[in-house]
NUVOBA-711433 format. One record per residue (C-alpha): y, z, x; residue in one letter; residue number from 0. Coordinates in pm, whole numbers, always signed. Example, Ala and Ser with C-alpha at 12.3 -4.5 7.8 and 13.67 -1.06 7.14 Angstrom:
2
      Y      Z      X r   k
   -450   +780  +1230 a   0
   -106   +714  +1367 s   1
end
This chain:
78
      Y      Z      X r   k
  -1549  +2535   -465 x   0
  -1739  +2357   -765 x   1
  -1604  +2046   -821 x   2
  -1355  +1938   -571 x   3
  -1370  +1715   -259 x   4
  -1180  +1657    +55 x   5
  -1051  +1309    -98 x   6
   -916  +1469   -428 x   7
   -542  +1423   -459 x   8
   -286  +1633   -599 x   9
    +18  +1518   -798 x  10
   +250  +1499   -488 x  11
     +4  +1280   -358 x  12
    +19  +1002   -621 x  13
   +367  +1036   -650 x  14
   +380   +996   -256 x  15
   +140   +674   -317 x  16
   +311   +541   -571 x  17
   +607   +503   -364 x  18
   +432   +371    -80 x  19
   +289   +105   -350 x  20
   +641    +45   -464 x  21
   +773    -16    -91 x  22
   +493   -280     +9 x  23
   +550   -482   -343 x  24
   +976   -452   -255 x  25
   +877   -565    +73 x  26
   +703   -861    -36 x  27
   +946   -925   -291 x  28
  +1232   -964    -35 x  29
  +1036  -1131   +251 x  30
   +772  -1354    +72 x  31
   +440  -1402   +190 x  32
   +353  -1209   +539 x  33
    +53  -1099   +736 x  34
    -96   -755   +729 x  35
    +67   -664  +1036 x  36
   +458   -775   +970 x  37
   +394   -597   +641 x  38
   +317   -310   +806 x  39
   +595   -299  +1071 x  40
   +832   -415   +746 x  41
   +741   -148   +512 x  42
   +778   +121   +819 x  43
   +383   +268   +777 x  44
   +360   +396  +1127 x  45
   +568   +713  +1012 x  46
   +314   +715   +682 x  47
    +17   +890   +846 x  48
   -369   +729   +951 x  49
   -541   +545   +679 x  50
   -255   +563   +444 x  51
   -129   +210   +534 x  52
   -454    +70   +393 x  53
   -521   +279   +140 x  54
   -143   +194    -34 x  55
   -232   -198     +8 x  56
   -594   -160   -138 x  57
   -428    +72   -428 x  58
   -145   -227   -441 x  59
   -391   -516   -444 x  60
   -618   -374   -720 x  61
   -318   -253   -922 x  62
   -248   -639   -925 x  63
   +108   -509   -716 x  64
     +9   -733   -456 x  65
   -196  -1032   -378 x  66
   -440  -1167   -125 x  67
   -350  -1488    +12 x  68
   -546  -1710   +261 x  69
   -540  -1629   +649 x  70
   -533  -1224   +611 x  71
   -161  -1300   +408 x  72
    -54  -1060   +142 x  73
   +184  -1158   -149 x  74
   +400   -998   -393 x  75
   +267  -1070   -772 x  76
   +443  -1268  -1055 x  77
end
């Protein structure tokens, strides 16, 4: 079809990102600083699906949700 792509995403999709967003910036919130991998295991993103994982803390990150810290370390903001 003319003008769609295999990465577009639907409104169930953001939503479903959104909360996946929302759970890695709670997580942070409640445990403080932690690596890639605890934040992972915290937040539960095995049951998420391939790629999704990365794509929420990317999303997170740029949103300003979340920030980068030294060592691979993520952060909640503010």
């Amino acid at each position: 079809m003319l003008g769609t792509s295999l990465r577009s995403r639907g409104i169930g999709d953001t939503r479903l990102r959104e909360r996946e967003i929302e759970t890695l910036a709670g997580v942070l919130a409640e445990h403080g600083e932690t690596s890639r991998a605890e934040l992972a295991r915290l937040a539960g993103a095995r049951r998420w699906g391939p790629g999704r994982f990365g794509e929420a803390l990317r999303a997170a990150v740029a949103e300003g949700r979340v920030r980068r810290r030294p060592h691979g370390r993520f952060a909640a903001a503010g």
